[in-house]
DRENFI-457902 format. One line per field, with one value per residue: residue number from 1; residue in one letter; chain; x, y, z of N, C-alpha, C in turn. Coordinates in nm, 4 decimals, decimal comma. Layout:
resi c(NUM:...);
resn c(a:...);
chain c(A:...);
neast c(X:...);
nnorth c(Y:...);
nup c(Z:...);
caeast c(X:...);
canorth c(Y:...);
caup c(Z:...);
ceast c(X:...);
cnorth c(Y:...);
cup c(Z:...);
end
This chain:
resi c(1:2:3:4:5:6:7:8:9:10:11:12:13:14:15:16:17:18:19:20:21:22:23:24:25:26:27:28:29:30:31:32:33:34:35:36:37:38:39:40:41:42:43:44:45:46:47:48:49:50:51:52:53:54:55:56:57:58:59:60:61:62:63:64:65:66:67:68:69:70:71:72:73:74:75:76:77:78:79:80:81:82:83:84:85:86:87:88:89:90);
resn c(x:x:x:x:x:x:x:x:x:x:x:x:x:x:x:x:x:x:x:x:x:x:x:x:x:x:x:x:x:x:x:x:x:x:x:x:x:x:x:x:x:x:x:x:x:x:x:x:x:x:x:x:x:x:x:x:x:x:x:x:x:x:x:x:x:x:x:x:x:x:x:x:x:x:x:x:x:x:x:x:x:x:x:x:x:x:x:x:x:x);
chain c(A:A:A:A:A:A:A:A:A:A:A:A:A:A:A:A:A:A:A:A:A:A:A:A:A:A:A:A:A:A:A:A:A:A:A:A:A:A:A:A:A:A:A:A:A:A:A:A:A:A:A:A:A:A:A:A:A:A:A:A:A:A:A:A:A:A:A:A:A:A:A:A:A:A:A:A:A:A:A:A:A:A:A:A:A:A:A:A:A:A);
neast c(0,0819:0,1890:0,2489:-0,0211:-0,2063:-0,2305:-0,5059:-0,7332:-0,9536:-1,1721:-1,2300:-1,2306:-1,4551:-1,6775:-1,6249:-1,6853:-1,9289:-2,0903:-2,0731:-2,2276:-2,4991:-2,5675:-2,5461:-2,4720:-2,2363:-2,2110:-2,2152:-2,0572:-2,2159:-2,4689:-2,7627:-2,6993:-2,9595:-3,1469:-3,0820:-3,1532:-3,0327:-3,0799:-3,1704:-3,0178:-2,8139:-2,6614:-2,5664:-2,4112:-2,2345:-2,1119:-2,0209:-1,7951:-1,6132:-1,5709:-1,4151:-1,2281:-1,0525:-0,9834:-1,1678:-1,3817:-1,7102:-1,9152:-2,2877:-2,4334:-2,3010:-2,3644:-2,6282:-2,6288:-2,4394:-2,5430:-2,3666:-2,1149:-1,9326:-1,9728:-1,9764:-1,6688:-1,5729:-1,6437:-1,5320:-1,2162:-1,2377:-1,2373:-1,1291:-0,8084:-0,5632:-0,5971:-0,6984:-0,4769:-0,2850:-0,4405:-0,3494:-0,5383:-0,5662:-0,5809);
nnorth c(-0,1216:0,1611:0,4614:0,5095:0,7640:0,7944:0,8256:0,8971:0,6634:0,7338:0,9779:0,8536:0,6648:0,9071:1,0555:0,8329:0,7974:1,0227:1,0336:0,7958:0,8829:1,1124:1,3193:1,5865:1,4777:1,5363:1,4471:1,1705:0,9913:1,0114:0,8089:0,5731:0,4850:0,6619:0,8839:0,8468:0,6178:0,2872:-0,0394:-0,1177:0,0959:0,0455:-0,1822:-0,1036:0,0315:-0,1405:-0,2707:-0,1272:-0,0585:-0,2992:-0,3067:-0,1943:-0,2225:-0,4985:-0,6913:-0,9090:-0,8794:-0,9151:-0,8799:-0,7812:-0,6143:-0,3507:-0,2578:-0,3530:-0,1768:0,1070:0,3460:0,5573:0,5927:0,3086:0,1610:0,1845:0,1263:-0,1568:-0,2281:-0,1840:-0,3558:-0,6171:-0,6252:-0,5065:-0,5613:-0,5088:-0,2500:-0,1312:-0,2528:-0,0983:0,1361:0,2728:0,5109:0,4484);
nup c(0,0000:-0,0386:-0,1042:-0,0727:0,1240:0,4612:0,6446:0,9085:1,0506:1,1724:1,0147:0,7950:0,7613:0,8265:0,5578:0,3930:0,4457:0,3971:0,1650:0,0422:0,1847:0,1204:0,2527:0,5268:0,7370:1,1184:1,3518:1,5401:1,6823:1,5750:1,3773:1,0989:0,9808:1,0142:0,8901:0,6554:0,5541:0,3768:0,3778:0,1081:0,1203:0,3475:0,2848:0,0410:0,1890:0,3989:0,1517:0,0298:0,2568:0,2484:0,0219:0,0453:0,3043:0,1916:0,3445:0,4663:0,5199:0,8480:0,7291:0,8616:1,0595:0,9598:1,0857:1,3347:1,4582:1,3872:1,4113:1,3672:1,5460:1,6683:1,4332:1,4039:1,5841:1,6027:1,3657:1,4391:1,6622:1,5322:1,3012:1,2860:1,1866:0,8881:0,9083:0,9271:0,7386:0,5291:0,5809:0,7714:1,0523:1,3869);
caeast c(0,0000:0,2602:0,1939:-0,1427:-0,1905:-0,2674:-0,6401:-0,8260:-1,0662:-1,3650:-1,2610:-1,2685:-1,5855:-1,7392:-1,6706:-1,8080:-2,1529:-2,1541:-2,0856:-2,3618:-2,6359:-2,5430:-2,5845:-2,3558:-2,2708:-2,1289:-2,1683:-2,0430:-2,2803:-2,5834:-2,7746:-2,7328:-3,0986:-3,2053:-3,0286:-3,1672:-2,9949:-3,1743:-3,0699:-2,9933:-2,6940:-2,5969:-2,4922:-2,3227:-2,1794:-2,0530:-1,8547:-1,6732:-1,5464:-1,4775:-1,2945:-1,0602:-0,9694:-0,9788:-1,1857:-1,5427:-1,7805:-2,0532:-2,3236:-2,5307:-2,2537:-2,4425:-2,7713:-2,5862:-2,3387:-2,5407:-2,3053:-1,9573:-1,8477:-2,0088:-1,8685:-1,5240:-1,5017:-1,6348:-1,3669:-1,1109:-1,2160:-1,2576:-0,9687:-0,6811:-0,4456:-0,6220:-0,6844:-0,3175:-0,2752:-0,5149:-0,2955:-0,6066:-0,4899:-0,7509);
canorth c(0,0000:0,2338:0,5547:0,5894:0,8450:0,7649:0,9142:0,8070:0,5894:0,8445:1,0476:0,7631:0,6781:1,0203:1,0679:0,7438:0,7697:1,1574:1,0135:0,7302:0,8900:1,2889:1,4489:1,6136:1,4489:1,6481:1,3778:1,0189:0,9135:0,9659:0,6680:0,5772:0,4391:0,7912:0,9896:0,8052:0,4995:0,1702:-0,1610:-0,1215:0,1625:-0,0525:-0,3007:-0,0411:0,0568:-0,2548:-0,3257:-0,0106:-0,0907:-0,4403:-0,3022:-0,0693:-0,3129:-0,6478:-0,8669:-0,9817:-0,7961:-0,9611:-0,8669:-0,7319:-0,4918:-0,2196:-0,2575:-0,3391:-0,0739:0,2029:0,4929:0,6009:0,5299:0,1919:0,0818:0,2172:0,0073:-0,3061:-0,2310:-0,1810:-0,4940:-0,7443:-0,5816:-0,3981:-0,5751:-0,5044:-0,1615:-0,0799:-0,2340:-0,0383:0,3069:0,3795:0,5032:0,4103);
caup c(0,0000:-0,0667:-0,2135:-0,0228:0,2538:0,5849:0,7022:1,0115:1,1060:1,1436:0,9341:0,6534:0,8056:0,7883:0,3857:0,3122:0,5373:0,3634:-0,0291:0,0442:0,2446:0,0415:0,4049:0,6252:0,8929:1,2182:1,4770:1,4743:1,7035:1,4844:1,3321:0,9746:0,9096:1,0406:0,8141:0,5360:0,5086:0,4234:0,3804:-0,0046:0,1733:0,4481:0,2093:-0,0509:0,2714:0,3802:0,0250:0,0375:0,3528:0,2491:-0,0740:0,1214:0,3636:0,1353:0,4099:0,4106:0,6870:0,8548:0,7100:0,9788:1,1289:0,9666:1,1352:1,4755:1,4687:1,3152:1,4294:1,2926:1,6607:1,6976:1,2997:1,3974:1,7078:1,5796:1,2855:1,5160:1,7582:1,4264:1,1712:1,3394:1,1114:0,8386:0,8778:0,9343:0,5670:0,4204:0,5617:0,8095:1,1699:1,4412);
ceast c(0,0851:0,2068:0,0731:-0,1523:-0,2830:-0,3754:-0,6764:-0,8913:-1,1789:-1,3648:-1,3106:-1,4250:-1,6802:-1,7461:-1,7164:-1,9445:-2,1955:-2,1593:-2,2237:-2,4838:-2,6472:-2,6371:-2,4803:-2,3820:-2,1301:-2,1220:-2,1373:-2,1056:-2,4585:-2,6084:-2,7775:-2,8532:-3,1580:-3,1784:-3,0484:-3,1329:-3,0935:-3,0900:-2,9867:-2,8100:-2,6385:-2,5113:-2,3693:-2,1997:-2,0413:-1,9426:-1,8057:-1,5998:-1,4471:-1,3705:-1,2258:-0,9932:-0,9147:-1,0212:-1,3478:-1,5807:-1,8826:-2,1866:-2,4672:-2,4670:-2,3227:-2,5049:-2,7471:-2,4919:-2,3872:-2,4716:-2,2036:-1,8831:-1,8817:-1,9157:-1,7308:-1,4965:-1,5349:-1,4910:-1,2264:-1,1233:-1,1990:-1,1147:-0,8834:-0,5652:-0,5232:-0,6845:-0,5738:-0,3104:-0,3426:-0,4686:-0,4346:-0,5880:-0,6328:-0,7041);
cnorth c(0,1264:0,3356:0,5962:0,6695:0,7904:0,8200:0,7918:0,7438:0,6717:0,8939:0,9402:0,7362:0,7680:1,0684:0,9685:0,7393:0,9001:1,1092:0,8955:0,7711:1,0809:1,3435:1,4942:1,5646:1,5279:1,5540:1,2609:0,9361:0,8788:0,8360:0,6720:0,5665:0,5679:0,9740:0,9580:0,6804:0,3949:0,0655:-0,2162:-0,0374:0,1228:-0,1817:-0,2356:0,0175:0,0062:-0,2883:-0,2418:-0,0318:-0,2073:-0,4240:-0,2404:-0,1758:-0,4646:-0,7203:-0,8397:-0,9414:-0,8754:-0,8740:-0,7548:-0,6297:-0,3874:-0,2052:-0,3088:-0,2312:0,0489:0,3492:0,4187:0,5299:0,3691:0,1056:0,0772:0,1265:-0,1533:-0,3261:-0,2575:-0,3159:-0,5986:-0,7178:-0,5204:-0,4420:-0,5320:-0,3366:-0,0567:-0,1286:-0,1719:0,1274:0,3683:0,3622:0,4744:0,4740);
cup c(0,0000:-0,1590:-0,1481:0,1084:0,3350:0,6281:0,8548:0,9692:1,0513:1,0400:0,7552:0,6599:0,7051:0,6331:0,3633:0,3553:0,4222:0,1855:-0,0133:0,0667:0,1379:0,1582:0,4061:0,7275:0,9980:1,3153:1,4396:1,5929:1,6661:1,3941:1,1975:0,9123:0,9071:0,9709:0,6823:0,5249:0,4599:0,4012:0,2765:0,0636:0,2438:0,3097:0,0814:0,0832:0,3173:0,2709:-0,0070:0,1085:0,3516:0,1365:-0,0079:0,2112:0,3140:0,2763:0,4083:0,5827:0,6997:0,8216:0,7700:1,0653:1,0960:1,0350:1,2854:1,4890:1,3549:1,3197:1,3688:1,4143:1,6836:1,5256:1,3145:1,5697:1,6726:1,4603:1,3569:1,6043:1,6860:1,3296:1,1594:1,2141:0,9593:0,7663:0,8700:0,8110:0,4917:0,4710:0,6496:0,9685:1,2342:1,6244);
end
């Protein structure tokens, strides 16, 4: 992964919830379903996440972890090594 710059966590987060749902979002403990989401975005959600990191998400993290803070800790408790190869700090 050379060559790519290093971003956070949230902040990676936070542009992909804002390019999927076309809000702004200001907090990261707001709910995705409530800002629009549905289960069609949860899942476009989902395989963004899984292309940046290359691994396969359970399916249902969206809809249990509908915040930025709740996605970014199950990320972090399930794919620490995995988000250090993909260049994102946590």
């Amino acid at each position: 992964n050379e060559g790519h710059p290093i971003e956070s966590l949230e902040t990676y987060l936070f542009t992909l919830w804002q390019s999927i749902l076309k809000v702004e979002i200001t907090e990261p403990s707001v709910d995705f379903f409530e800002l629009g989401g549905s289960s069609i975005k949860a899942i476009m959600l989902l395989n963004r996440i899984q292309k940046k990191i290359d691994r396969t998400l359970y399916v249902g993290a969206a809809f249990e972890q509908p915040t930025i803070i709740g996605m970014a800790n199950y990320l972090k408790s399930n794919f620490s090594e995995a988000l250090i190869d993909a260049n994102i700090k946590f």
